[in-house]
C-alpha atoms as an extended CHARMM CRD file, in Angstrom:
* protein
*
        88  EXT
         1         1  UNK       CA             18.2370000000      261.9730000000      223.9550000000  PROA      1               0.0000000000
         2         2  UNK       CA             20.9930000000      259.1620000000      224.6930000000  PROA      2               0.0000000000
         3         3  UNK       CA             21.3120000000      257.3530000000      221.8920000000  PROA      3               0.0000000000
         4         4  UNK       CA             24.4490000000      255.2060000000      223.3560000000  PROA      4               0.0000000000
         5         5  UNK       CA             23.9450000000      255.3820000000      227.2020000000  PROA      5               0.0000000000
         6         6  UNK       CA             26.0650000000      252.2750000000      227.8300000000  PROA      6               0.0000000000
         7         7  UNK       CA             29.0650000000      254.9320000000      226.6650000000  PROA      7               0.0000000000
         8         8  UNK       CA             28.3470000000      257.5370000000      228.7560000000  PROA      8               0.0000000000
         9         9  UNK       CA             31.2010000000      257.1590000000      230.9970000000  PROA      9               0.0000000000
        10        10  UNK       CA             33.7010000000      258.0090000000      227.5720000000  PROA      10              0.0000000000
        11        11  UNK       CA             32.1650000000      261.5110000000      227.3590000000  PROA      11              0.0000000000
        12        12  UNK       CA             31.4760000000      261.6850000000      223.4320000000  PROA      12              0.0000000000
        13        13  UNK       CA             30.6360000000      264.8640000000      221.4140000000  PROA      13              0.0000000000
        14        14  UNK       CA             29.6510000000      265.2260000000      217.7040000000  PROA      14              0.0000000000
        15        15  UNK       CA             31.5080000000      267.4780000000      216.5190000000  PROA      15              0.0000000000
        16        16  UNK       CA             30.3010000000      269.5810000000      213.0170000000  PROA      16              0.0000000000
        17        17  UNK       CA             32.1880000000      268.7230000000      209.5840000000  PROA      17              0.0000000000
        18        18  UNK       CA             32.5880000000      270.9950000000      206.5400000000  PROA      18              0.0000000000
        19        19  UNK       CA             31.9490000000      269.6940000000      203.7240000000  PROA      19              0.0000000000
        20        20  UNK       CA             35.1350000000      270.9150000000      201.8030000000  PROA      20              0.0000000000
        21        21  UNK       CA             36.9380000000      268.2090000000      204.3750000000  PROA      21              0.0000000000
        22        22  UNK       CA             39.0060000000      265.8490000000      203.2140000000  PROA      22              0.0000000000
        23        23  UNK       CA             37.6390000000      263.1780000000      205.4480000000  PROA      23              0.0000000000
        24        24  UNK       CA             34.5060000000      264.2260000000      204.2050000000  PROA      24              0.0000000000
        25        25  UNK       CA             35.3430000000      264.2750000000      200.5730000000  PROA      25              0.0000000000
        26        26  UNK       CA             36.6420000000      260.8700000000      200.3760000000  PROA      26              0.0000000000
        27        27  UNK       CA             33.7520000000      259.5160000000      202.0930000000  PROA      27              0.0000000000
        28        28  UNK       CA             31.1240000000      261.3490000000      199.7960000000  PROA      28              0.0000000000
        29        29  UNK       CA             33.2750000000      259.7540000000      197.1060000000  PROA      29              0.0000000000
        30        30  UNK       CA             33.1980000000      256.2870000000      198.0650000000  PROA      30              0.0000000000
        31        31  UNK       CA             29.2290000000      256.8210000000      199.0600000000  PROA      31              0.0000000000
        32        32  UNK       CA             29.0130000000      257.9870000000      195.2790000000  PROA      32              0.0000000000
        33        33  UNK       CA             31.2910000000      255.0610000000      193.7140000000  PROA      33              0.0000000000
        34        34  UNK       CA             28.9360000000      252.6690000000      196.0070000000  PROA      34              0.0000000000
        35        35  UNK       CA             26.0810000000      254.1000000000      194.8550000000  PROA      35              0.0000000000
        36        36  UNK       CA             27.0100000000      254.2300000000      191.2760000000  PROA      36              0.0000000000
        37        37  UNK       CA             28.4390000000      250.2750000000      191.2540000000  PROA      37              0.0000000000
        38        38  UNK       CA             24.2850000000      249.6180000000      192.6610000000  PROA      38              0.0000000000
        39        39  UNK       CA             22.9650000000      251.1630000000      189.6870000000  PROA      39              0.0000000000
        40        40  UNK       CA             23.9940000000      248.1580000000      187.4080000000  PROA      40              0.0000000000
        41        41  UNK       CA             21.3040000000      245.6900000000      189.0230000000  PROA      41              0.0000000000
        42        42  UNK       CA             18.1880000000      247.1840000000      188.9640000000  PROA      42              0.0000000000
        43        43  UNK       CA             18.4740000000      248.1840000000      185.7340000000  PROA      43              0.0000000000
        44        44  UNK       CA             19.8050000000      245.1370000000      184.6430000000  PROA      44              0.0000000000
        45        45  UNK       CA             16.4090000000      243.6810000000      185.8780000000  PROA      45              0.0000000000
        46        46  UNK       CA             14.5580000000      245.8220000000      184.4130000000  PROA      46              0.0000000000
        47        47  UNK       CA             16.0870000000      245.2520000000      180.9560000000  PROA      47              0.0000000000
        48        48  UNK       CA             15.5130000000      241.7100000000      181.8810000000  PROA      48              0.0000000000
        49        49  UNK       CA             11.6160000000      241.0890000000      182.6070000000  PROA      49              0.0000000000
        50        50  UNK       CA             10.6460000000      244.3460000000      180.0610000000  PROA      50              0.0000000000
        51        51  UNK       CA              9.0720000000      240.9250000000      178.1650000000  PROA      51              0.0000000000
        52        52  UNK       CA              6.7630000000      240.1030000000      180.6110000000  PROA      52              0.0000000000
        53        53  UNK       CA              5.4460000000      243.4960000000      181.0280000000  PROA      53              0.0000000000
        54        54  UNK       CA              2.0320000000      242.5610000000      179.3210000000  PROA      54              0.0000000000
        55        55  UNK       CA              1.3740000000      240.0720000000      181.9410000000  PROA      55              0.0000000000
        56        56  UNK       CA              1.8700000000      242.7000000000      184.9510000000  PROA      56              0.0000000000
        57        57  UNK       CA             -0.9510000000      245.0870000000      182.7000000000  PROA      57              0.0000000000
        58        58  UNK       CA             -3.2040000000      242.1270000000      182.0910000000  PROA      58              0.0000000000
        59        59  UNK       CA             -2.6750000000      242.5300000000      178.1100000000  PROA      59              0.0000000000
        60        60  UNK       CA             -1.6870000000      239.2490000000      178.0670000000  PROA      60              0.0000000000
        61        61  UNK       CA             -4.8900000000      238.0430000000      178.9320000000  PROA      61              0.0000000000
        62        62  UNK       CA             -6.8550000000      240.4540000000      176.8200000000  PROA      62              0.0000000000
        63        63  UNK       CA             -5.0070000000      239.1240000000      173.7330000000  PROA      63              0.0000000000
        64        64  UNK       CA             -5.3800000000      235.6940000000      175.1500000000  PROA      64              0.0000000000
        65        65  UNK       CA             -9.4030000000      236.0290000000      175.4160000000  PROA      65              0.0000000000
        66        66  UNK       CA             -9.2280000000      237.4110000000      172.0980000000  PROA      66              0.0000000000
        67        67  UNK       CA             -8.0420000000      234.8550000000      170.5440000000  PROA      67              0.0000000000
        68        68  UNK       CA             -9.9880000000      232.1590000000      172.1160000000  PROA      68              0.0000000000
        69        69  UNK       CA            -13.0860000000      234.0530000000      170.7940000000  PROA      69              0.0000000000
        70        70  UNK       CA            -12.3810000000      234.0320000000      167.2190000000  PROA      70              0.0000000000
        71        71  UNK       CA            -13.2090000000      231.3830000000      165.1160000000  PROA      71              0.0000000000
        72        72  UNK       CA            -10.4520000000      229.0810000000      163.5430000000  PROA      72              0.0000000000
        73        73  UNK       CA            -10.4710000000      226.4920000000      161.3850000000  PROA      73              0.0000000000
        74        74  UNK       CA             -8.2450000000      223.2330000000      162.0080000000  PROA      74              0.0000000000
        75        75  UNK       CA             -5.4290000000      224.6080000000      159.5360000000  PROA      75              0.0000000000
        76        76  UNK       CA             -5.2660000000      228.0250000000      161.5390000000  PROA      76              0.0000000000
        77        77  UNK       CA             -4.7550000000      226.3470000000      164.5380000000  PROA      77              0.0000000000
        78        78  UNK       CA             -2.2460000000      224.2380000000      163.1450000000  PROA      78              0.0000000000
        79        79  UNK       CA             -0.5220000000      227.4050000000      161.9020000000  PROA      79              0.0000000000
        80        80  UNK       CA             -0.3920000000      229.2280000000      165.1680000000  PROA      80              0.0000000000
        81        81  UNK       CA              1.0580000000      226.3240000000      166.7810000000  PROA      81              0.0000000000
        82        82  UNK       CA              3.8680000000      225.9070000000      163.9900000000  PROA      82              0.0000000000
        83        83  UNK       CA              4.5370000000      229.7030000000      164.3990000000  PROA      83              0.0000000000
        84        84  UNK       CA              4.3790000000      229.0900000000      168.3440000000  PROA      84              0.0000000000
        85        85  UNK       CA              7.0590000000      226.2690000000      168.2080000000  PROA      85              0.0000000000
        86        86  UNK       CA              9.1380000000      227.4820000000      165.6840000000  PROA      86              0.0000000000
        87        87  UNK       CA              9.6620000000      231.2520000000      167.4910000000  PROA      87              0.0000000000
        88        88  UNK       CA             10.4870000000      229.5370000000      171.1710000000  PROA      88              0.0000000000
């Protein structure tokens, strides 16, 4: 299969590399330090929207229904609303 035809006329050949090379080596080393700097993001992100998890597993809205169903009294409500303010 001719992967480059348009170079055909420069009469390329892949040639096999050990591993132990030290072409190779440094290559596999900056792959790894590449690789390694990457690593920071994601898990950054996931650190970072952990919180919301109970919205992605619909618990959020379980608790939510929950809560609309039980019966409160004017001073409850006023209490969940103080607690709701005063934690954000």
């Amino acid at each position: 299969m001719e992967l480059f035809p348009m170079m055909k006329s420069q009469n390329l050949r892949l040639a096999s590399v050990r591993i132990d090379e030290g072409p190779t080596q440094t290559h596999i080393e900056t792959a790894l330090r590449v690789f390694d700097a990457n690593l920071v993001g994601p898990k950054k992100y996931v650190t970072l929207y952990a919180k919301y998890a109970d919205l992605m597993t619909l618990k959020a809205e379980r608790d939510a229904e929950s809560f609309l169903l039980e019966e409160r009294t004017t001073t409850d409500m006023r209490n969940v609303r103080e607690s709701f303010f005063h934690s954000h």
